[in-house]
C-alpha positions as CSV (number, residue, x, y, z in Angstrom):
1,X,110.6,122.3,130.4
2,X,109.4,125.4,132.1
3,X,106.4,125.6,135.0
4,X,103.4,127.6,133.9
5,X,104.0,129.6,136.9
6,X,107.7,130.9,136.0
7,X,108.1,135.0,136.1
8,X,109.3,133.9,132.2
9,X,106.2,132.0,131.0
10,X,104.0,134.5,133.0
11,X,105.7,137.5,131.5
12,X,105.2,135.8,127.8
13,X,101.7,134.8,128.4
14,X,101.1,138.5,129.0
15,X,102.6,140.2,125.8
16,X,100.7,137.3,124.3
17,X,97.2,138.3,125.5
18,X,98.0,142.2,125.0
19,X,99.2,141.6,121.7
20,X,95.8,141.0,120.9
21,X,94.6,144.5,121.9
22,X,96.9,146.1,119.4
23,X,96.0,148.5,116.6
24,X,97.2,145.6,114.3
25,X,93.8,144.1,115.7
26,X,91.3,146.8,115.2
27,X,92.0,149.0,118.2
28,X,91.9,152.5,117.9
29,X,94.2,153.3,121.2
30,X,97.5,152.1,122.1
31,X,96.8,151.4,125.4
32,X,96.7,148.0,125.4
33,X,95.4,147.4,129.1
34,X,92.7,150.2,128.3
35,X,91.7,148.0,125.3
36,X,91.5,144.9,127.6
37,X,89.5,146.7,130.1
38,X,87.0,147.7,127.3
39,X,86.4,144.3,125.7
40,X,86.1,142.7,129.4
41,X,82.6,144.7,130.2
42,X,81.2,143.0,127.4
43,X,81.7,140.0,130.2
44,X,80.5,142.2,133.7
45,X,77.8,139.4,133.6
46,X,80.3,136.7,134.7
47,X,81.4,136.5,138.3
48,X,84.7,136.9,138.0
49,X,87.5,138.3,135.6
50,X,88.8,134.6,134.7
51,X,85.5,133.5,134.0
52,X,85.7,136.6,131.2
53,X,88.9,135.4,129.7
54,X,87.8,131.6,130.1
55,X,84.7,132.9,127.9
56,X,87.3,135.2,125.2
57,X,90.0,132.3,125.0
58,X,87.0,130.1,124.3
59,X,85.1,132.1,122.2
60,X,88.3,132.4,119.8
61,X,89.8,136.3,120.7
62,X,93.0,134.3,120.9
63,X,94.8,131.1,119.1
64,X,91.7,129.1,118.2
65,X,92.9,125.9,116.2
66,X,94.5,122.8,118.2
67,X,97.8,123.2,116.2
68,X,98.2,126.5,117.4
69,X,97.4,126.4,121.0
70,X,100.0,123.6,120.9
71,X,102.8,124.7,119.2
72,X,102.3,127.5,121.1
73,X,102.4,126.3,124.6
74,X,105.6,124.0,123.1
75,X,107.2,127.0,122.3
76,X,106.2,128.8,125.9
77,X,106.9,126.1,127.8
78,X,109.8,125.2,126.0
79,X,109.1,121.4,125.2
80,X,110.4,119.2,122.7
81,X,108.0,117.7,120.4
82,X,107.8,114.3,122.5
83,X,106.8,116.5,125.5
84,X,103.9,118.5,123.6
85,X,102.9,115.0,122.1
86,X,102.1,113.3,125.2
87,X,98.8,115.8,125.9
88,X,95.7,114.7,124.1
89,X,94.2,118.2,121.7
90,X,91.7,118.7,125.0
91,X,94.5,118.9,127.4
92,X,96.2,121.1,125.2
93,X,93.0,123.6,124.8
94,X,91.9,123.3,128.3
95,X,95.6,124.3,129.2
96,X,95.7,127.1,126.5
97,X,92.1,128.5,128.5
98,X,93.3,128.3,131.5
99,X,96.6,130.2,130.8
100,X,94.9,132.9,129.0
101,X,92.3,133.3,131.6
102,X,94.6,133.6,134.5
103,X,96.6,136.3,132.7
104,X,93.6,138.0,131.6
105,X,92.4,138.4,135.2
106,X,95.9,139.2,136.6
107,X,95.9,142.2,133.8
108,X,92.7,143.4,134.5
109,X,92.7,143.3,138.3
110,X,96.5,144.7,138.4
């Protein structure tokens, strides 16, 4: 099982969250870091740029359903099925959150 801080999750969690910034979702640029940039002013009103991508992975610009968010992090984190099974569906979102979050801030403040 990997550590949600290894350079290999972190780099996976990143193409994850700028996959969603694609023209494939209704961007018109290819800049996918510009894209991000754009949708975060929509949260200037929270303190900080993990408080904007607590509020998008939340608010459902990412994987939204339980199932998803944990095969998902089973797949990232590269758990067997007994692993992913031991985490109640709130562990696994609250994880999922917090993942996304701290990538989204780490793109946006890069």
């Amino acid at each position: 099982m990997l550590k949600t801080n290894s350079k290999q999750v972190k780099e996976a969690l990143k193409a994850h969250v700028l996959e969603h910034f694609t023209k494939d979702y209704g961007w018109d640029s290819d800049d996918t870091i510009a894209n991000l940039k754009d949708q975060m002013k929509a949260f200037d009103y929270l303190p900080t740029a993990y408080a904007g991508g607590v509020e998008m992975a939340q608010g459902g610009t990412f994987l939204v359903y339980y199932g998803e968010q944990r095969e998902f992090l089973e797949t990232l984190l590269e758990q067997t099925e007994d692993e992913s099974n031991k985490y109640s569906n709130d562990k696994v979102f609250k994880t999922y959150v917090h993942l996304i979050a701290r990538t989204v801030a780490e793109l946006v403040e890069a």
